[in-house]
C-alpha positions as CSV (number, residue, x, y, z in Angstrom):
1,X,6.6,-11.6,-29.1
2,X,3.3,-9.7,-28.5
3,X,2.6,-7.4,-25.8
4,X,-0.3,-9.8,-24.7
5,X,2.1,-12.3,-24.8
6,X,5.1,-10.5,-22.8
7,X,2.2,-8.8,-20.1
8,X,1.5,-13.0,-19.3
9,X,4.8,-14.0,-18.8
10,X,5.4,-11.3,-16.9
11,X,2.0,-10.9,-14.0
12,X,0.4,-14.4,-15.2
13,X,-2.6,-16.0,-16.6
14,X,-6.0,-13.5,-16.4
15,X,-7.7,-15.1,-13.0
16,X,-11.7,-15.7,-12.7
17,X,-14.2,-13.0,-10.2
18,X,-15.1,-15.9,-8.5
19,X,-10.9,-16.7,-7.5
20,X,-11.2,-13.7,-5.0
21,X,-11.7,-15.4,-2.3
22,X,-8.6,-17.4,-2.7
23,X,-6.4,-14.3,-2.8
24,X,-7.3,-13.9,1.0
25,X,-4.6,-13.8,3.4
26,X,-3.5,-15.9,6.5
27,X,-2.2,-14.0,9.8
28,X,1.3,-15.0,8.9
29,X,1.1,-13.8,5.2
30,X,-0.4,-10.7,6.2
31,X,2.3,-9.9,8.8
32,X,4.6,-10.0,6.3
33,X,2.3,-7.7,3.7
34,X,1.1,-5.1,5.5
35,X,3.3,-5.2,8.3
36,X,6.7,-4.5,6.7
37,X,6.8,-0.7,6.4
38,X,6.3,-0.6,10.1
39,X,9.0,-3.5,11.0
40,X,11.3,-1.8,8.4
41,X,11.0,1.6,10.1
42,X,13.3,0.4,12.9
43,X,16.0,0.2,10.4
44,X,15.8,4.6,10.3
45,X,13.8,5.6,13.2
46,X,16.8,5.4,15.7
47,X,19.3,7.1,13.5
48,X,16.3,9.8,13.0
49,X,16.8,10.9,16.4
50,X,20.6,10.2,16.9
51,X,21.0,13.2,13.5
52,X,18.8,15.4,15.3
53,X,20.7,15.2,18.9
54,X,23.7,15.6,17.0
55,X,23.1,19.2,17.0
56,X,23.6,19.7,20.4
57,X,26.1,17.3,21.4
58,X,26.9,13.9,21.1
59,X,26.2,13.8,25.1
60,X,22.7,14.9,24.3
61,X,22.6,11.2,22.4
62,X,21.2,9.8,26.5
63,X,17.9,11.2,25.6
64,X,17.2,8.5,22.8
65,X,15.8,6.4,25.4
66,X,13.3,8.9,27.0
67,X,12.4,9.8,23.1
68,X,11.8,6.2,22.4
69,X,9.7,5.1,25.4
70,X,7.6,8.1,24.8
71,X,7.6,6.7,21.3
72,X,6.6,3.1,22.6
73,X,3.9,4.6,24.8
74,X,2.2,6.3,21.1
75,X,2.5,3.1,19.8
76,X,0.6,1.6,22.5
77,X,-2.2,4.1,21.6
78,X,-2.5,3.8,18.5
79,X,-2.1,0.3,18.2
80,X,-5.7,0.0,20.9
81,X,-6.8,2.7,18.9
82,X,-7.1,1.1,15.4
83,X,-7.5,-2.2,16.7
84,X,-11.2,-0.4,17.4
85,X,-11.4,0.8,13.8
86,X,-10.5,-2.6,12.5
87,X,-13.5,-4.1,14.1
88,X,-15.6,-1.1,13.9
89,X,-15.2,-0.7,10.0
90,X,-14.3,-4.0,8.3
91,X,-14.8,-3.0,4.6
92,X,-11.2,-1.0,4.9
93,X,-10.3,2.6,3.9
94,X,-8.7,3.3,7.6
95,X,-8.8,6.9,8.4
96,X,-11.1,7.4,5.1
97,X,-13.8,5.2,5.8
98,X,-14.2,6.6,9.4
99,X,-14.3,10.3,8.9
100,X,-16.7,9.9,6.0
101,X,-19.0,8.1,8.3
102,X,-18.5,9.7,11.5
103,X,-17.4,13.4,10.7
104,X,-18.2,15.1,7.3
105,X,-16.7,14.7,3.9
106,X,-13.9,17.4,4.0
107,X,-12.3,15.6,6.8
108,X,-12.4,12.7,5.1
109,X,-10.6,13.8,1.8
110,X,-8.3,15.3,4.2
111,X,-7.5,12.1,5.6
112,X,-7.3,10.2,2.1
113,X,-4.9,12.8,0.4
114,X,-2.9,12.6,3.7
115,X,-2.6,8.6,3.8
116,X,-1.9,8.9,-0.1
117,X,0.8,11.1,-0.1
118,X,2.3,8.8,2.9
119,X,1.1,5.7,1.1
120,X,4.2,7.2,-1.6
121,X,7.0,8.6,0.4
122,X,6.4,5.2,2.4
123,X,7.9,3.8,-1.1
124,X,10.3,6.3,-1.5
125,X,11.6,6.3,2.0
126,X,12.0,2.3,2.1
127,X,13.6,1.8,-0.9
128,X,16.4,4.6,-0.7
129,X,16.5,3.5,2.9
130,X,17.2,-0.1,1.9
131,X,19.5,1.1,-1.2
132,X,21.2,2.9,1.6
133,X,21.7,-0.4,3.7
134,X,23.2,-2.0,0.7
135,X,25.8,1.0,-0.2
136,X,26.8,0.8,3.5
137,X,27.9,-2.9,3.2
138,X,29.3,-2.4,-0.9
139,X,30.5,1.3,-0.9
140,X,31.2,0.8,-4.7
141,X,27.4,1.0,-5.4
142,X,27.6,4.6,-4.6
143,X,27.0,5.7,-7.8
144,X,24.3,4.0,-8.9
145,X,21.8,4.8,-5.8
146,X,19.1,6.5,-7.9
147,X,19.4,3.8,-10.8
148,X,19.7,1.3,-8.3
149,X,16.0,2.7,-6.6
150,X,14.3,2.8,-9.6
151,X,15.3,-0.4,-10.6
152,X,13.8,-2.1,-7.5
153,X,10.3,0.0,-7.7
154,X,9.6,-1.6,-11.3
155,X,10.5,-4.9,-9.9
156,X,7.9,-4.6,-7.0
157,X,5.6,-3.2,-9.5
158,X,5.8,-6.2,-11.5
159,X,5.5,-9.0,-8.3
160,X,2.4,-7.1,-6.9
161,X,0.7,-6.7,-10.6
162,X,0.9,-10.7,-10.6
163,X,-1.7,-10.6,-7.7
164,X,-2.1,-10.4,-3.9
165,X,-1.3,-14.2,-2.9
166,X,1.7,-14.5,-4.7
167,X,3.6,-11.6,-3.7
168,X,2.3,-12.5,-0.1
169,X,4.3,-15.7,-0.5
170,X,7.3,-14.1,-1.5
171,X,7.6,-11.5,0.9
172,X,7.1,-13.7,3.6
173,X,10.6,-14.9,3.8
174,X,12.0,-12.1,3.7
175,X,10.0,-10.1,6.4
176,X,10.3,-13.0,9.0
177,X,14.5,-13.2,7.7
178,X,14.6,-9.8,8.8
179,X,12.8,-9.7,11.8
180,X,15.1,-13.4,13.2
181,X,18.3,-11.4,12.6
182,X,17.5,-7.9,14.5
183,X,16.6,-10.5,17.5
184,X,19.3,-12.4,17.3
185,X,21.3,-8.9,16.8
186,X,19.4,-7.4,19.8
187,X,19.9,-10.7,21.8
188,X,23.5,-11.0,21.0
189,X,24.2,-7.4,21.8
190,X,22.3,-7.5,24.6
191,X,24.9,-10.6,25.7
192,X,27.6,-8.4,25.3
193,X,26.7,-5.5,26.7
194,X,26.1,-7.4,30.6
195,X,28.9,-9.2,29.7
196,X,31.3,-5.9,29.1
197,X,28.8,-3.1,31.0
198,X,27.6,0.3,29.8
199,X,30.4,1.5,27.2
200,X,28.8,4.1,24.9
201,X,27.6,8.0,25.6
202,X,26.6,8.3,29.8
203,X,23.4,9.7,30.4
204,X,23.5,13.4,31.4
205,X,20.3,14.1,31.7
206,X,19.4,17.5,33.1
207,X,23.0,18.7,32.2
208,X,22.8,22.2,31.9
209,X,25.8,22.5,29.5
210,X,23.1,20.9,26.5
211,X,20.8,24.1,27.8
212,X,18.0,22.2,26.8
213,X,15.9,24.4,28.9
214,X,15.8,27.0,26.3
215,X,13.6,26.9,23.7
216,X,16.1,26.3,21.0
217,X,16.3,22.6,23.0
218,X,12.9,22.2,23.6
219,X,12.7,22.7,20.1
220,X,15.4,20.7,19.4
221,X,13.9,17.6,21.8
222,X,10.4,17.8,19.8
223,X,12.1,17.5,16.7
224,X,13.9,14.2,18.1
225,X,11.0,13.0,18.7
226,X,8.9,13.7,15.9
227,X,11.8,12.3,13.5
228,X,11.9,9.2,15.8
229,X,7.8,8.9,15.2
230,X,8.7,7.7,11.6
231,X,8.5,4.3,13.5
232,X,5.1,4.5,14.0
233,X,4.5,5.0,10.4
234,X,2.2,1.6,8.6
235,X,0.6,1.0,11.4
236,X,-2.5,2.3,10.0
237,X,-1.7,-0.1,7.1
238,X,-3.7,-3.0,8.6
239,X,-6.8,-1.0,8.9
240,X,-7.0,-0.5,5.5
241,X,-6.6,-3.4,4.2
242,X,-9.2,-5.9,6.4
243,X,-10.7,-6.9,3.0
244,X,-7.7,-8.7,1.8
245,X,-7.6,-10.7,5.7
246,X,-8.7,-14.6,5.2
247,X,-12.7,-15.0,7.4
248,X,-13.0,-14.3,10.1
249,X,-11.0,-10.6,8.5
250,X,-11.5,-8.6,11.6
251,X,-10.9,-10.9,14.4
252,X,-7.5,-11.7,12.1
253,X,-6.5,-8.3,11.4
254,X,-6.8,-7.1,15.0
255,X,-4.5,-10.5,16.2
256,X,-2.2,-9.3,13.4
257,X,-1.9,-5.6,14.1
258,X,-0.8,-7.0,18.0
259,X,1.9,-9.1,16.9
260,X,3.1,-6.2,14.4
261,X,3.2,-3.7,16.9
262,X,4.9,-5.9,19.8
263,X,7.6,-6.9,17.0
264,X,8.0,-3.4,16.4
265,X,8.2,-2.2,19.7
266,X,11.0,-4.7,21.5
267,X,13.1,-4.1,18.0
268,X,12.4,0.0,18.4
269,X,13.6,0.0,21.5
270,X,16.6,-2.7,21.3
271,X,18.1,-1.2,18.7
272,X,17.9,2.6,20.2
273,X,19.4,0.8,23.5
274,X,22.1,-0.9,21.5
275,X,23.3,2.0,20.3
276,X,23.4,4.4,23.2
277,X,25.1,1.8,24.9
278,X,27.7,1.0,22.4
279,X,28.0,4.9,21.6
280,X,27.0,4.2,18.1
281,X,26.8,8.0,16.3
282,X,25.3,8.6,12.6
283,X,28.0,8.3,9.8
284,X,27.6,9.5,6.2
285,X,27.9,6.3,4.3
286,X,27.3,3.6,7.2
287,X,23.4,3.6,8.9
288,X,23.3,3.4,12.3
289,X,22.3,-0.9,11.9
290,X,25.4,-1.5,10.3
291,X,27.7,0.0,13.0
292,X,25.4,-2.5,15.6
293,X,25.9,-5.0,13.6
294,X,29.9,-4.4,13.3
295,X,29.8,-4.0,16.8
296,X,28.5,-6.6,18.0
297,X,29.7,-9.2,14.5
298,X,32.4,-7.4,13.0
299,X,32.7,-7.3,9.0
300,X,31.6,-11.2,9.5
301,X,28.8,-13.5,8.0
302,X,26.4,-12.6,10.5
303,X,27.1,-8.9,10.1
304,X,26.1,-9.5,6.3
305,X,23.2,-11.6,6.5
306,X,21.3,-8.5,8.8
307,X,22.9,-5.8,6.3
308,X,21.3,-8.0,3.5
309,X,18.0,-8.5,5.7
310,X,17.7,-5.0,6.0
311,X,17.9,-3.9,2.8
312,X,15.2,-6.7,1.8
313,X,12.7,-5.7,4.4
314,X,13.2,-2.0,3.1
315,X,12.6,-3.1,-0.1
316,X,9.5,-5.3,1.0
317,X,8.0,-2.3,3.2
318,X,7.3,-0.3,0.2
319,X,5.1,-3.3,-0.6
320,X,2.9,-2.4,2.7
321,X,2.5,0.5,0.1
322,X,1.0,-1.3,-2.9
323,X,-1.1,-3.4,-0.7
324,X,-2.7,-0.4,0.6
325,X,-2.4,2.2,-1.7
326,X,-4.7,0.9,-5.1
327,X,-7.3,-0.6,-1.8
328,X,-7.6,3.5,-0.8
329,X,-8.0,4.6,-4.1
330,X,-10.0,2.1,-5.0
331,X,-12.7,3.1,-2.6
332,X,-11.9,6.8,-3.1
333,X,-12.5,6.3,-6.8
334,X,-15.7,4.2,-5.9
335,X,-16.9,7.3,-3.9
336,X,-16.4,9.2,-7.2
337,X,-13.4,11.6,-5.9
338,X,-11.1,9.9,-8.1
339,X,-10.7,8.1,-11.8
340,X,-13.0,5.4,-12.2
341,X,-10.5,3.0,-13.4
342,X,-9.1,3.0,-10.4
343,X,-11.8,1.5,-8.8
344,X,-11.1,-1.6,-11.4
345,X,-9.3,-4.9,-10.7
346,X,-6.9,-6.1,-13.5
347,X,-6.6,-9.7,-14.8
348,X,-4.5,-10.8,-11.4
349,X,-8.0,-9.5,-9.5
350,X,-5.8,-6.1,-7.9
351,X,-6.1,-2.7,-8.6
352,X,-3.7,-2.5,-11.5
353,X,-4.3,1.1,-11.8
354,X,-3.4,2.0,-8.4
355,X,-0.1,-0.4,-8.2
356,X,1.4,1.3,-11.7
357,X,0.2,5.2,-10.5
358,X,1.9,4.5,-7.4
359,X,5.1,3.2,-8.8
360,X,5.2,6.1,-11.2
361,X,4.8,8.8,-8.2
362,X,7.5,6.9,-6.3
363,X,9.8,6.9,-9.1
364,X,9.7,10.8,-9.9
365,X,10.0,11.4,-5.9
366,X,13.2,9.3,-5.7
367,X,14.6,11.1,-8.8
368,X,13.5,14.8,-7.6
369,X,15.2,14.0,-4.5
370,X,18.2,12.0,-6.1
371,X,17.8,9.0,-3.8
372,X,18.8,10.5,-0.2
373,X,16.4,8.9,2.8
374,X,17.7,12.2,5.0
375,X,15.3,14.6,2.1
376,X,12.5,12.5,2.3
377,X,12.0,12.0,5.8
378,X,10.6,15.2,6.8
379,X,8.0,14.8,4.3
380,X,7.0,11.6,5.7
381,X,5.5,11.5,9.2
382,X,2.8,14.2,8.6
383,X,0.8,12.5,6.5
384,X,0.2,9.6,8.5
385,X,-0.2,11.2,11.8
386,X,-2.8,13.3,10.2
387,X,-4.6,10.5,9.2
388,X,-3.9,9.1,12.8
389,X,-5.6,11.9,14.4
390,X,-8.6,11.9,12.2
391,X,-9.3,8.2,12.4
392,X,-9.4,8.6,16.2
393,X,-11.5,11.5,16.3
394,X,-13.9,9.8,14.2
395,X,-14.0,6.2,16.5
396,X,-14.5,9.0,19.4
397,X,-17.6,9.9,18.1
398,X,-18.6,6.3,17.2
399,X,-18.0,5.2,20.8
400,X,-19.9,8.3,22.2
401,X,-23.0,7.8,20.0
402,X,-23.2,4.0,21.5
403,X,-26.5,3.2,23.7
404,X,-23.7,1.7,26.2
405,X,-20.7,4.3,26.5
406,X,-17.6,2.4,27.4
407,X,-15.4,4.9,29.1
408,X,-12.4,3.0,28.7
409,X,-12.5,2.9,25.0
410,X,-13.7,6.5,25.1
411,X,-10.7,7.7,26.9
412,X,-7.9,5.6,25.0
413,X,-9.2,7.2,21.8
414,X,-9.8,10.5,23.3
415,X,-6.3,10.6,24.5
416,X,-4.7,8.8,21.4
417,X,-6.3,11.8,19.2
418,X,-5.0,14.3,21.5
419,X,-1.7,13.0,21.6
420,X,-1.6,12.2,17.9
421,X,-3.0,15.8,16.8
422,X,0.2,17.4,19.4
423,X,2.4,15.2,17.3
424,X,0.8,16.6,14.1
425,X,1.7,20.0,15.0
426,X,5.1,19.2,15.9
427,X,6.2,17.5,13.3
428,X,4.4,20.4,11.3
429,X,6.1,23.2,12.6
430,X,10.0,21.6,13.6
431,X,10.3,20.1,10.2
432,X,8.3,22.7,8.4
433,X,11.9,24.5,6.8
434,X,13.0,21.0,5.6
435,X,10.4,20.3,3.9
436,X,7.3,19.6,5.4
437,X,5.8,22.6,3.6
438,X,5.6,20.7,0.3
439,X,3.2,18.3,2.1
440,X,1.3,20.6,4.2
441,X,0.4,22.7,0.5
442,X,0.5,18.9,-1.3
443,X,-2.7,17.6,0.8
444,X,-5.4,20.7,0.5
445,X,-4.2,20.6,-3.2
446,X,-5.2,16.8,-2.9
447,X,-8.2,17.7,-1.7
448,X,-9.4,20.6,-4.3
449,X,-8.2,17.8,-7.1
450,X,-11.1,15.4,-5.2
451,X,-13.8,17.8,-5.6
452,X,-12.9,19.0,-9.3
453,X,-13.2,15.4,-10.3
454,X,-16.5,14.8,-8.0
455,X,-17.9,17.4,-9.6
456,X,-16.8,16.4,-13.3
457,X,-18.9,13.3,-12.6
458,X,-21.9,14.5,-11.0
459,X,-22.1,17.3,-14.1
460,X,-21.6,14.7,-16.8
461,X,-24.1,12.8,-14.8
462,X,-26.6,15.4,-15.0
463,X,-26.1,16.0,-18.8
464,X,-26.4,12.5,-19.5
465,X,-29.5,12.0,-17.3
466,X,-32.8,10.8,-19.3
467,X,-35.6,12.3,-17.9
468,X,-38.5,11.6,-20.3
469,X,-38.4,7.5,-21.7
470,X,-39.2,8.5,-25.0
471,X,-38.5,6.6,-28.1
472,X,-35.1,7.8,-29.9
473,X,-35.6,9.9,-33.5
474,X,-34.0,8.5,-36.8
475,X,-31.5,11.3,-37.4
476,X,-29.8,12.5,-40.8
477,X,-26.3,12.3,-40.9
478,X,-24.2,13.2,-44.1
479,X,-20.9,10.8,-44.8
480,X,-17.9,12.1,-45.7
481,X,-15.3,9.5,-46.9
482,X,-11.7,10.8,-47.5
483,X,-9.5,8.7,-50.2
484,X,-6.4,9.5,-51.2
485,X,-7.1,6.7,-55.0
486,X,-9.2,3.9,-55.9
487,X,-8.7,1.1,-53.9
488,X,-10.5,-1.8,-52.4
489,X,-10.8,-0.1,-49.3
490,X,-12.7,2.4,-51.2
491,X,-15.0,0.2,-52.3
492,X,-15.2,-1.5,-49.1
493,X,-16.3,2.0,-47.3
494,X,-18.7,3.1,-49.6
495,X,-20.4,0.1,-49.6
496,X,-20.7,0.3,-46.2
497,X,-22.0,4.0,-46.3
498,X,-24.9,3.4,-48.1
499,X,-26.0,1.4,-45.3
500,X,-26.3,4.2,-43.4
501,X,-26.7,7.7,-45.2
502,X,-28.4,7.7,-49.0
503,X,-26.4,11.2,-48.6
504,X,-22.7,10.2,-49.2
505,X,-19.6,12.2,-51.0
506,X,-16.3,11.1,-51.4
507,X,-13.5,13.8,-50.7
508,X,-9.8,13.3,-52.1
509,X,-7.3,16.2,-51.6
510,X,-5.0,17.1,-55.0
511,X,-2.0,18.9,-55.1
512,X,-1.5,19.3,-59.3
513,X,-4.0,19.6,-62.1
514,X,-2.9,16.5,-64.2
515,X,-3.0,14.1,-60.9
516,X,-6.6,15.6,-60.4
517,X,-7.8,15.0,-63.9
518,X,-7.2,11.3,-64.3
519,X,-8.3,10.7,-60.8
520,X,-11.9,12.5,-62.2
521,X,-11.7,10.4,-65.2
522,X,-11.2,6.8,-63.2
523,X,-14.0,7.7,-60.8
524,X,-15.8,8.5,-64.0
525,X,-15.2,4.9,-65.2
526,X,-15.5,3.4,-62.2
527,X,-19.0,5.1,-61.3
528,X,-19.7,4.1,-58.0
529,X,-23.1,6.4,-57.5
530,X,-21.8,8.7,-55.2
531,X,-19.9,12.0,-56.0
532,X,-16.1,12.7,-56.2
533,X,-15.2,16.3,-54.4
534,X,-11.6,17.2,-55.3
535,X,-9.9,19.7,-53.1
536,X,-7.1,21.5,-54.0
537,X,-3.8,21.7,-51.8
538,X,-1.2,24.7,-53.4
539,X,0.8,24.3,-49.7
540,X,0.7,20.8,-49.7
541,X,-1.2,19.9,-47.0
542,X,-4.2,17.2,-46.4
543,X,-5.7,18.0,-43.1
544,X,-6.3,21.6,-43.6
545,X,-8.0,21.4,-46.9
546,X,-10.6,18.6,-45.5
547,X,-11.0,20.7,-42.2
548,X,-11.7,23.7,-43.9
549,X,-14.7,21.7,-46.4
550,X,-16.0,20.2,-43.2
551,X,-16.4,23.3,-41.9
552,X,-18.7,24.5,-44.8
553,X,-20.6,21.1,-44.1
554,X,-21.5,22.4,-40.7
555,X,-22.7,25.8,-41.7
556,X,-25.1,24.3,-44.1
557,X,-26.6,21.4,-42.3
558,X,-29.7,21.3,-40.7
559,X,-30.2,21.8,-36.4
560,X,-29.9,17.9,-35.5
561,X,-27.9,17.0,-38.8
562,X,-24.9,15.1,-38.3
563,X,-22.0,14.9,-40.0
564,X,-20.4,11.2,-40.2
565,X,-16.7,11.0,-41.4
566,X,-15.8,7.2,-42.0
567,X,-12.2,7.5,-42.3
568,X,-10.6,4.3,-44.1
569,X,-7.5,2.4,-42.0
570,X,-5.5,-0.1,-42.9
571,X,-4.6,-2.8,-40.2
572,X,-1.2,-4.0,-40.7
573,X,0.3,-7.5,-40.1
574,X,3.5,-6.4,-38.3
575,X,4.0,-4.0,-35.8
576,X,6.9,-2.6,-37.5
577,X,5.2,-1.7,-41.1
578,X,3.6,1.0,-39.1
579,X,6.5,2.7,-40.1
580,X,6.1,2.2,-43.5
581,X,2.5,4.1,-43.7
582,X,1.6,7.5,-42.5
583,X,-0.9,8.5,-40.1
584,X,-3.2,11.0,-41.8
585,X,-6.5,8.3,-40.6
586,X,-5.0,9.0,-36.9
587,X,-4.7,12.8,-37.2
588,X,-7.7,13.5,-38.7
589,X,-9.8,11.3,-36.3
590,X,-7.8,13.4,-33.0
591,X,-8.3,16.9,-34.7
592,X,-12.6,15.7,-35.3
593,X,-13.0,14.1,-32.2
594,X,-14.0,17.1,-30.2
595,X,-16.4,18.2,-32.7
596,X,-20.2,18.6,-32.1
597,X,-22.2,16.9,-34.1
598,X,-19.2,15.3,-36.0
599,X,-19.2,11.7,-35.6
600,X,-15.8,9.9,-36.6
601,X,-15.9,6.1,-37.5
602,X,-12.6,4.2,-38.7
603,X,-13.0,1.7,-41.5
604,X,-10.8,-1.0,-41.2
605,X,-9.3,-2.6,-43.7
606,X,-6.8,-6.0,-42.9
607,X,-3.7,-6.4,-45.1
608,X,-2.4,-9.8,-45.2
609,X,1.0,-9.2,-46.3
C-alpha cells in the first residue's frame, strides 16, 4: 500500500476550498470542541488546591470553598470579559488579535508565545490527567502511563487531521457523557449529604493553630488559589476560534462561551463542596473524582461510567488544543512571525501543520516529564493568564477610544485585567521553584524566535524585490553531466543538454587505469559530440574528485556564468529497490545545493522492472 493510499484511509478523501463553509460548527458541536479543556479542568482543579492545603493541615482543607468562590467570581470576569472580545474581534486570534490592534506588536507576540505554550501543556496536562483517571480505576496500567499518553496524542492527531466537522461529531458524545455524570454525581452527592449532614473536615476558619497570618500562609493561601485557577484555563479558547462558529459566529460564540462557563462553574464548585463535605483528601494513585465517586457509588457501575467519562473528557480537552492551536498559528504565520506553511490548510481544509507540530511538542513534554499531571501543572496557568490580562488590557483601550464610553463595560474589563495581572504574578512567583521558570524564560524566547523569522522574511523580501521591470538576459551556463558508463540514461541527458548549453562535458570518476581506458575507447566509438573528462580516484571516492573539478569550473568561468550540473536518477518501481542502488545522485545534489551560481537539475530516468 502507498503512502497516498494509507494517508486516505487514515484523514479521508482531499475536500474542495469551496467545502469550508460546511465545516462550520453549531452551538452544541462547539461546546463540546472548544469547551472541553475548560469542563475537563474540574476533574484537577479541586485536587490542585486540596495538595496545596495539605501542607498546612488537613483542617486548613475548609478554605477550598473561599478559594473556589473567589475562583467562580474570576470566572465571572473573564467570561463578560471575552464575551466583548468575541464580538469586538470576530476573525479570531483571542489575546493576539487584540493587542496587535489595540497595543503594539511586542505585546502581542507576548501574548501569542504565552497562549502557545498553554495551547501545549493544555495537551499535556489533559491527557496525563485522563491517563491518571484511568490508572486510578485499573491500577495495573501503572506501568504503562507514558506509553499509554503517547498513544492517545497520535490518535487525536489522526481524528483532528480528518477535519473540523468530523472530530466535532465525535467529541460530542463524549463531552456531554461527561458533563450528565458529574451532575448526576453532584446531584446524588448533594442527596446524601442533607440526607446524612456535614461529615468531612469542619471549617476552622481563622484558627490560629494553621497561623495563616504569617506570610508563610499567606503564601501558602495564594498558591491554593493560583493552583485552583487551572480551572479557568480554555476559556480563552472560544475567542480564538469564532471563525470555525456556524453564521451568525459571534452572536454564537458569545451564547456558547455562557453555557461553558455556567457548566463549569456549578461543577467547580460541586465538586470542591463534595469533597470538603465528605473529607475527601488527595491520594497518590486515586484523584480526588474517584474518591467522590466511591463515596457517593462505591466500586459500582455508576462509579465506572464517571471514572471512564473523565478520562474521555481529558482526553477530548486536549482537542480544545488542536482546535485552537494551528487557528493561532495560522494567523501568527499569516502575520509573517512564523513558517508560512503553517498558515496552510491540508486536504481536510485544517491547519495540518499546526495539528502535527502540536502533537509532536505534546509528545516530548509528556516524555520529559514522564507522564505526572502534578509536574506539569505549575507550568500551566501562566500562560493563559498572561494572555488573559493582555486581552483585557487591550478591549480597555478599545472601549475607551469609543465616541460613546460605556462605563460598565469599561470597569468590568478594567477590573478583570487588574485581577487577572495579580493572578499573573502570583502564580509567577508561588510556583516559580516548581517550575514556572521554564515558562517565564520559554515565552521571551518565543518571542525573540518571532522576530528572527519576521526578519528572515522581510530580508529575503528585500533581496528578491524587482525594482526596475526590465527584460531578463540570456545567460551562459556550462553542463556538467556525471556518469558512472554508457547507458541510456546517458544518452537521454546529453540529449537533453544540448538543448540548453552548446558547452557540455561529461565527467566519470575512475579508480584503475585499465577500467579508464576501455571506458575512453567506447566513448570513442560511441562519439556522442561532447567530451569525456576522466577523474582519477586513488582513495576511492566519487564526491570529492567531482567537487574538487567543479571547483576549478568556478574559478575559470566568467562573472554571470553558471554552472549547470544535470545529475542522472533513476526512478525505481518499488519502494524497496531503493536499497538495491546507492545514492551518489542524492549526495551530490545536497553537497551543490548551497552553491552560488551552481544550478543542480535531476534527470530522471523510469525503470520498469
Amino acid at each position: 500500500m502507498r503512502f497516498g493510499q494509507i494517508k486516505r484511509l487514515l484523514i479521508g478523501s482531499p475536500l474542495r476550498t469551496r467545502q469550508l463553509t460546511h465545516e462550520k460548527l453549531p452551538k452544541w458541536k462547539a461546546l463540546a470542541i472548544f469547551s472541553s479543556d475548560a469542563l475537563s479542568s474540574v476533574a484537577y482543579a479541586t485536587e490542585e488546591i486540596l495538595l496545596v492545603l495539605a501542607i498546612i493541615g488537613a483542617s486548613a482543607f475548609s478554605y477550598s470553598i473561599p478559594i473556589a468562590v473567589s475562583i467562580l467570581i474570576l470566572l465571572l470576569v473573564v467570561t463578560l470579559s471575552y464575551r466583548q472580545i468575541v464580538y469586538t474581534f470576530p476573525s479570531g486570534g483571542g489575546a493576539y488579535i487584540v493587542a496587535r490592534e489595540n497595543l503594539n506588536v511586542p505585546l502581542s507576540l507576548i501574548a501569542g508565545a504565552a497562549l502557545m505554550i498553554d495551547y501545549i501543556l493544555t495537551v499535556a496536562v489533559s491527557i496525563s490527567s485522563g491517563v491518571a483517571a484511568l490508572v486510578s480505576a485499573f491500577p495495573s496500567l501503572i506501568p504503562w502511563k507514558v506509553a499509554l499518553a503517547v498513544f492517545l496524542i497520535v490518535i487525536l492527531m489522526m481524528l483532528n487531521l480528518r477535519g473540523i466537522r468530523e472530530s466535532a461529531t465525535i467529541f460530542a458524545y463524549p463531552t456531554y457523557l461527561f458533563i450528565f455524570s458529574v451532575l448526576i454525581m453532584i446531584g446524588f452527592g448533594s442527596i446524601q449529604l442533607w440526607k446524612e449532614g456535614w461529615h468531612g473536615y469542619q471549617a476552622q476558619i481563622g484558627n490560629q493553630a494553621h497561623d495563616l497570618g504569617s506570610w508563610v500562609g499567606i503564601l501558602l493561601l495564594l498558591r491554593a488559589f493560583a493552583s485552583g485557577c487551572s480551572a479557568l484555563t480554555g476559556v480563552e479558547a472560544i475567542s480564538n476560534g469564532v471563525p470555525a462558529f456556524r453564521s451568525p459566529a459571534p452572536r454564537n460564540a458569545a451564547i456558547t462561551m455562557i453555557w461553558m462557563s455556567l457548566l463549569l462553574g456549578i461543577m467547580f464548585f460541586g465538586i470542591t463542596l463534595l469533597a470538603q463535605a465528605f473529607g475527601v483528601a488527595p491520594k497518590e494513585h486515586e484523584t480526588v473524582v474517584s474518591q467522590i465517586a466511591e463515596h457517593i457509588f462505591g466500586r459500582g457501575p455508576l462509579y465506572y461510567l464517571i471514572q471512564i467519562a473523565t478520562m474521555l473528557i481529558l482526553f477530548l480537552a486536549a482537542n480544545t488544543s488542536f482546535a485552537g492551536f494551528p487557528q493561532l498559528t495560522s494567523i501568527i504565520a499569516q502575520d509573517r512571525f512564523l513558517p508560512r506553511n503553517l498558515a496552510m490548510r491540508g486536504d481536510r481544509l485544517v491547519y495540518s501543520n499546526g495539528i502535527i507540530l502540536l502533537s509532536l511538542l505534546s509528545i516530548l513534554l509528556i516524555i520529559g516529564f514522564k507522564g505526572d499531571t502534578h509536574s506539569l501543572i505549575p507550568l500551566y496557568a501562566v500562560g493563559v493568564f498572561l494572555s488573559f490580562t493582555i486581552a483585557q488590557l487591550g478591549m480597555v483601550k478599545v472601549f475607551l477610544n469609543e465616541k460613546k464610553k460605556n462605563m460598565f463595560r469599561i470597569a468590568i474589563t478594567g477590573i478583570g485585567t487588574m485581577i487577572t495581572g495579580i493572578v499573573t504574578v502570583i502564580t509567577v512567583i508561588s510556583k516559580f521553584t516548581e517550575g514556572a521558570w521554564m515558562v517565564t524564560v520559554a515565552i521571551p524566547l518565543l518571542v525573540w524566535l518571532f522576530f528572527a523569522i519576521r526578519k528572515h522574511y522581510n530580508d529575503i523580501a528585500k533581496e528578491l524585490r524587482l525594482v526596475h521591470y526590465t527584460q531578463p538576459k540570456k545567460v551562459k551556463t556550462k553542463v556538467i553531466i556525471p556518469i558512472s558508463g554508457i547507458t541510456k540514461v546517458v544518452s537521454q541527458s546529453i540529449s537533453y543538454a544540448k538543448g540548453i548549453s552548446d558547452d557540455i562535458v561529461v565527467v566519470t570518476v575512475d579508480f584503475d587505469d585499465d577500467h579508464a581506458g576501455q571506458m575512453r575507447e567506447k566513448w570513442e566509438e560511441w562519439n556522442p559530440g561532447v567530451p569525456l573528462i576522466i577523474l582519477r580516484s586513488p582513495y576511492r571516492t566519487l564526491i570529492s574528485p567531482l567537487l574538487k573539478y567543479i571547483d576549478s569550473l568556478e574559478k575559470e568561468k566568467e562573472e554571470g556564468e553558471f554552472i549547470t550540473v544535470l545529475v542522472p536518477q533513476f526512478i525505481i518501481k518499488k519502494w524497496w529497490h531503493t536499497f538495491l542502488h546507492n545514492q551518489t545522485a542524492l549526495l551530490l545534489k545536497a553537497l551543490l545545493i548551497f552553491r552560488k551560481d551552481v544550478v543542480v537539475s535531476t534527470i530522471p530516468f523510469h525503470l520498469h522492472h
